[in-house]
Every structure is written in C-alpha cells, then in structure tokens.
C-alpha positions as CSV (number, residue, x, y, z in Angstrom):
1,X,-16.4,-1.1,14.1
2,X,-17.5,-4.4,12.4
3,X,-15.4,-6.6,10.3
4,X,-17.5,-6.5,7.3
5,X,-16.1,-7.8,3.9
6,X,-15.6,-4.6,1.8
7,X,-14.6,-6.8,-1.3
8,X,-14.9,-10.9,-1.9
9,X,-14.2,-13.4,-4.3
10,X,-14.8,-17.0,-3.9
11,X,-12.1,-17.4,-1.1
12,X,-10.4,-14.2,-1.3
13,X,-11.5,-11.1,0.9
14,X,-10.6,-7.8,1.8
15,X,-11.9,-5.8,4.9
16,X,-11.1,-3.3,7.4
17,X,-8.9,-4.6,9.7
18,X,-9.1,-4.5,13.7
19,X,-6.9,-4.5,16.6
20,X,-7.1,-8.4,17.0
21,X,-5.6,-8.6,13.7
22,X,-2.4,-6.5,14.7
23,X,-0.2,-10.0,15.7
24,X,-1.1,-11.5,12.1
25,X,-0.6,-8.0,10.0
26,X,2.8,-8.0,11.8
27,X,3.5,-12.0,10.7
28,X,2.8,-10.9,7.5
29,X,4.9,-7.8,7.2
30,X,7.7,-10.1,8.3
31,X,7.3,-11.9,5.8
32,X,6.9,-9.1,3.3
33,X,10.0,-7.8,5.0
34,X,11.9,-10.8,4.2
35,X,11.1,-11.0,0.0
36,X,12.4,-7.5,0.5
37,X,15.4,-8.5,1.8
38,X,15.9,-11.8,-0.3
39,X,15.1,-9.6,-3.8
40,X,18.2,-7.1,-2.9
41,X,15.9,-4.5,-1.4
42,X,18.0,-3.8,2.1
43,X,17.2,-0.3,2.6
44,X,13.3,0.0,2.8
45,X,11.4,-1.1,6.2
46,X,14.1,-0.6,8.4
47,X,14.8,0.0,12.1
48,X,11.4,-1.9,13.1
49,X,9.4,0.0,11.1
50,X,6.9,-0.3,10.0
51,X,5.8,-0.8,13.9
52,X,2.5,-2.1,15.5
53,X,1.7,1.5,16.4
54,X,1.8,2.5,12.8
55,X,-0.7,-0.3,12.2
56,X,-2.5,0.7,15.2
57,X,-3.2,4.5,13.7
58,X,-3.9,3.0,10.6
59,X,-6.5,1.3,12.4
60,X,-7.6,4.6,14.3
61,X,-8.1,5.8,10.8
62,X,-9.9,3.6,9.4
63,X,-7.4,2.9,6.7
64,X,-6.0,-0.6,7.7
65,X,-6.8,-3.1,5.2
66,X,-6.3,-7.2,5.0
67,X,-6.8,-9.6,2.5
68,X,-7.8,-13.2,3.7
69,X,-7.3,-16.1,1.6
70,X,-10.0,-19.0,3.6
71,X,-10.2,-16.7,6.5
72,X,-6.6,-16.1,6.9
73,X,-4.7,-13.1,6.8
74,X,-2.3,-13.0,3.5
75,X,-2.1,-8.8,3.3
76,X,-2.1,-6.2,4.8
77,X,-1.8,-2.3,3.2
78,X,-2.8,1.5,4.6
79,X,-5.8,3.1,2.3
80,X,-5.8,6.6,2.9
81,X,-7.3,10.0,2.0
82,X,-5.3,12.6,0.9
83,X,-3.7,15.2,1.3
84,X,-0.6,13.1,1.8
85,X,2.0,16.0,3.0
86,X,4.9,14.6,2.0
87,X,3.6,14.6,-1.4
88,X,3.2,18.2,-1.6
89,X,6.1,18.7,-3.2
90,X,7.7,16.1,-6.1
91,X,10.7,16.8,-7.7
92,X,12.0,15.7,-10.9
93,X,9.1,15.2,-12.5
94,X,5.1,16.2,-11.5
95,X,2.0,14.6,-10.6
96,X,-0.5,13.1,-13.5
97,X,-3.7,15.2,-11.8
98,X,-3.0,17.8,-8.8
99,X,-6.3,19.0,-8.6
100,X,-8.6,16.5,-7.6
101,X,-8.8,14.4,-4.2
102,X,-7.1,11.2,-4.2
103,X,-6.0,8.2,-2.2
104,X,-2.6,6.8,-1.2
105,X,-1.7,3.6,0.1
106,X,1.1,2.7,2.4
107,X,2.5,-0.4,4.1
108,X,1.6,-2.6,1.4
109,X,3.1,-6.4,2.1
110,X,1.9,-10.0,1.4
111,X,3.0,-13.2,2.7
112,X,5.2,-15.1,-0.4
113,X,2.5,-17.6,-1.1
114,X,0.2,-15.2,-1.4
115,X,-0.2,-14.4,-5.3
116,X,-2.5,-11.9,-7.3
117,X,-2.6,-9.8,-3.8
118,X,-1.1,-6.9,-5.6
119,X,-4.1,-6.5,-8.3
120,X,-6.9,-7.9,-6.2
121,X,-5.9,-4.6,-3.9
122,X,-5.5,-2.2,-6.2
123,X,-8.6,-3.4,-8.1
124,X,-10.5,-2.8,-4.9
125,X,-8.7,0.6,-4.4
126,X,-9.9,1.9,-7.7
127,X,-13.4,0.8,-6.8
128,X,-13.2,3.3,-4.2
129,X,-11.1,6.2,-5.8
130,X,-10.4,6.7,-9.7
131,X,-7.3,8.7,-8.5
132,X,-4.1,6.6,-6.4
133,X,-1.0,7.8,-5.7
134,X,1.5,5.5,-4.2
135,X,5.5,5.9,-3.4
136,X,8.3,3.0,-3.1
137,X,12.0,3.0,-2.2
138,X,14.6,2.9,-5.5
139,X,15.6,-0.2,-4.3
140,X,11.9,-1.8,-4.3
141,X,11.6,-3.0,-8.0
142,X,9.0,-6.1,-7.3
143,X,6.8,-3.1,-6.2
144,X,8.1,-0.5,-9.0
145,X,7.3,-3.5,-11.5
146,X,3.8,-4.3,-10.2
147,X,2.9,-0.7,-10.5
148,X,4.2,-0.3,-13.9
149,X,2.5,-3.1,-14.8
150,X,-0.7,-2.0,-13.6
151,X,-0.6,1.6,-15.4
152,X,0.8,3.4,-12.3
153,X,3.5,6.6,-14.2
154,X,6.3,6.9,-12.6
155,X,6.0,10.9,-11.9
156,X,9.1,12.1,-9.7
157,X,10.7,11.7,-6.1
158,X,9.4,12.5,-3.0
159,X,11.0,12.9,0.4
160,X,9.0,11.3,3.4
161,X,9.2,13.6,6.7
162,X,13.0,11.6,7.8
163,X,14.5,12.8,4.9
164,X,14.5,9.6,3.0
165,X,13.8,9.5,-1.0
166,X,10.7,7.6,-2.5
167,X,10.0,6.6,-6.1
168,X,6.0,8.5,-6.6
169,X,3.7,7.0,-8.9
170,X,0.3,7.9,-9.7
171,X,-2.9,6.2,-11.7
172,X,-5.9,7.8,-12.4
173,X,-8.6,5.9,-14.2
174,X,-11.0,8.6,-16.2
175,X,-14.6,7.9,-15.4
176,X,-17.0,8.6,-18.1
C-alpha cells in the first residue's frame, strides 16, 4: 500500500501509516507515554504496551494512522471498524446509538510539542464516520478532557479483554 495523504493542511498531514514508520510511531508513543506519566496518569500503557506488534496489526489492518507536521511524524492513533468486542457490554451507563456501525480509535499519542493533534484527528475521523466511540483509563484526564471538550458523552465503563476498566465515550454527529 501507498502512503497517500488521507487528510492535509498547509504543513499538517495525516495518512496511513507503513511498516518503515514503526521506529518513529514507537518514539512518539514514548513520548506520549511520558506526558502520561508526568500528568499523574501511572496506570495506563503499562508493561511495554502498547508494543510494535500491536502497531504492526494495526498496520495489517489498515487502521494505523500518523500525523506529520513538515514530513515528520508527531501522532500516531488506531482507526478502526467496529464491532469493537470489548464494547459489547458497558456498564453503568449505555451507549448514545447501538444500532448503527461505528468506528473506534485506539493508541492515540502525540509527541508534547505537537498541539491541535487531538482535533485535527478527530476532525478527520468524523470525515470518515459520523459515529466514534473511544475508551480511556480513569486516570487519563488530558484525554477525558479533550473528549469532553470535543462533544464526546461520557456513557459508562467497559472492561478490555485483561480485565482492566476504561472510561467509554461516544460522539455521533447527525447527518442531514
């Protein structure tokens, strides 16, 4: 597969990444890794994770995504359809729409320098799918923030397939 530009401003793009990107995706998630850390957030991205080889089936999938500021790798986040199957069953709440198809992203991380990636991806996400789903660890609240502040609801908890609990939020923008 080709590296074409899905989405482009004047030096901000986003494309499908590729297997020569996985050594720069993994700088960046370091990076990510460490606001995490830094912002209190000690629980979430543990034990290696997440690996090469879950950026590596994200690429297999076709869901891998960068951003690029001037050709260089500033994001990197997982795009995927559903059915998600640990969001089968939420508890404490429900989703905004369970009936239609939607999309879910994962592994979302930036490098620190790197501002307005959380909008420029999300804006590009909606372009593809009025309907997003997205989860976060308790402890995450830069990402519970950005979500609320883009018009994600917070709709319950879900448990990913270790056991672990995740903050779910959905959108879904109503297309006339």
């Amino acid at each position: 597969m080709g590296t074409a530009i899905l989405f482009e401003t004047m030096t901000r793009t986003i494309r499908h990444a590729t297997t020569s990107d996985v050594e720069s995706i993994m700088q960046v998630l370091a990076q990510a890794k460490q606001v995490m850390r830094d912002s209190g957030n000690l629980n979430q991205w543990i034990n290696g994770y997440p690996t090469s080889q879950a950026v590596m089936l994200d690429i297999e999938h076709n869901a891998a995504i960068v951003i690029e500021d001037d050709g260089n790798i500033v994001a990197y986040f997982a795009f995927m359809p559903s059915p998600e199957p640990t969001y089968a069953k939420i508890y404490n709440g429900k989703w905004l729409d369970n009936d239609r198809p939607y999309h879910v992203v994962h592994r979302m991380g930036a490098v620190p320098t790197a501002h307005g990636i959380f909008n420029f991806a999300m804006d590009y996400c909606f372009s593809n799918d009025p309907n997003i789903r997205i989860d976060t660890h308790r402890d995450n609240k830069i990402m519970q923030h950005l979500l609320e502040r883009y018009g994600f609801g917070y709709c319950g908890i879900i448990y990913l397939e270790n056991g672990d609990e995740r903050l779910a939020y959905q959108r879904f923008k109503h297309t006339t």
